[in-house]
C-alpha positions in Angstrom: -25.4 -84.8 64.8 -25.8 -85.3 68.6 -22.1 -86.1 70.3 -21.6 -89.8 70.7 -20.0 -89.0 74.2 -20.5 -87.0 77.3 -18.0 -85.6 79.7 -17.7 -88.2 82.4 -18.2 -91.0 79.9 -15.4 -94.1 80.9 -13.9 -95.5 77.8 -12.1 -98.9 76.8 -9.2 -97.8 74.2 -7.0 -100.1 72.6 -3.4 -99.2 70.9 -2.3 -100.8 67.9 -4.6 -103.3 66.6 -6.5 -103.3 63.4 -5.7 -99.7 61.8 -7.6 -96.7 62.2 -10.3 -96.5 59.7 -12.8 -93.0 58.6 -15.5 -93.2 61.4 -13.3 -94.4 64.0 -13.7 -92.7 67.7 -10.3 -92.1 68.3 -7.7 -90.5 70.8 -5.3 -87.9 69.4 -3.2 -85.2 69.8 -3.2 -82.2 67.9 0.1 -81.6 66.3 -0.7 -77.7 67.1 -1.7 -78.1 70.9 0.4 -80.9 72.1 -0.9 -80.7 75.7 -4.8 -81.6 74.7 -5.8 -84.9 74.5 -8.9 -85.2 72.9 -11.6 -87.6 71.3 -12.8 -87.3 67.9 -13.9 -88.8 64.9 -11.3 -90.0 62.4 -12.3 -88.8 58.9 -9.6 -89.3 56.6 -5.4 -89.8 56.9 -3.6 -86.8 56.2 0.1 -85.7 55.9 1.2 -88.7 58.5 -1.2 -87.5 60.6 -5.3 -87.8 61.1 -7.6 -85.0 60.0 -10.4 -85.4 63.5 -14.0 -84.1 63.5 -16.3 -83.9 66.6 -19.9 -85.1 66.2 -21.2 -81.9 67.0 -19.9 -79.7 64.2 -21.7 -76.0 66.0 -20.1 -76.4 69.0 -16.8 -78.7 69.0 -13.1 -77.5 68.5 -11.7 -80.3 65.8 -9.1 -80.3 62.4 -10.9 -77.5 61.2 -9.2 -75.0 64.0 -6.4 -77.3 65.2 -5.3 -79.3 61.7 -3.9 -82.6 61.8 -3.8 -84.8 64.9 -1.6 -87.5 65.8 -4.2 -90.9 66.9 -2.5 -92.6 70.2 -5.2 -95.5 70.2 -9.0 -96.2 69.5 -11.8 -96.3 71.3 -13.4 -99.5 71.2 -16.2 -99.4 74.5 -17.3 -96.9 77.2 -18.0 -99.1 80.1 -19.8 -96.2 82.6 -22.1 -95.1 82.9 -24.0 -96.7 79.7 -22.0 -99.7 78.4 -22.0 -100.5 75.2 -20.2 -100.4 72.0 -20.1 -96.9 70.1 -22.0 -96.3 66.8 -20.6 -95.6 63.5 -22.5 -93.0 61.9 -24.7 -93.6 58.3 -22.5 -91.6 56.9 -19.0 -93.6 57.2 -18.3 -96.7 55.0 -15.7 -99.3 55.9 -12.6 -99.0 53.7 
């Protein structure tokens, strides 16, 4: 799947809310590397935590390397360069 982002991309993200569902671009921390912030997709809760995927599973560093993330907010907008709401993927069904 082609990343939903690009480096450089300026994002709207919104803490607390309507919880985090699967599909969700989110902002987390892996519990492992507490100094990296990153952006992934939420795929499913796990032990009070987030298991995260990238969109791009050949090239991206995610849960499968790093395990469970703690999400600080989600992302609901990148306003630059090409505004515009981000797409859930066919994949992903609302819970």
């Amino acid at each position: 799947m082609a990343p939903t982002l690009r480096h450089g991309d300026a994002l709207l993200v919104r803490r607390g809310g309507r919880p985090i569902r699967p599909g969700d671009v989110v902002v987390a921390v892996f519990r492992s590397r507490p100094g990296l912030l990153v952006v992934k997709r939420a795929v499913r809760p796990a032990d009070g935590g987030w298991w995260v995927r990238g969109d791009n599973d050949l090239v991206t560093d995610d849960s499968r390397a790093y395990g469970v993330a703690d999400v600080h907010g989600r992302v609901v907008a990148r306003y630059w360069p090409r505004p515009g709401r981000l797409p859930r993927p066919a994949g992903y069904r609302r819970v």
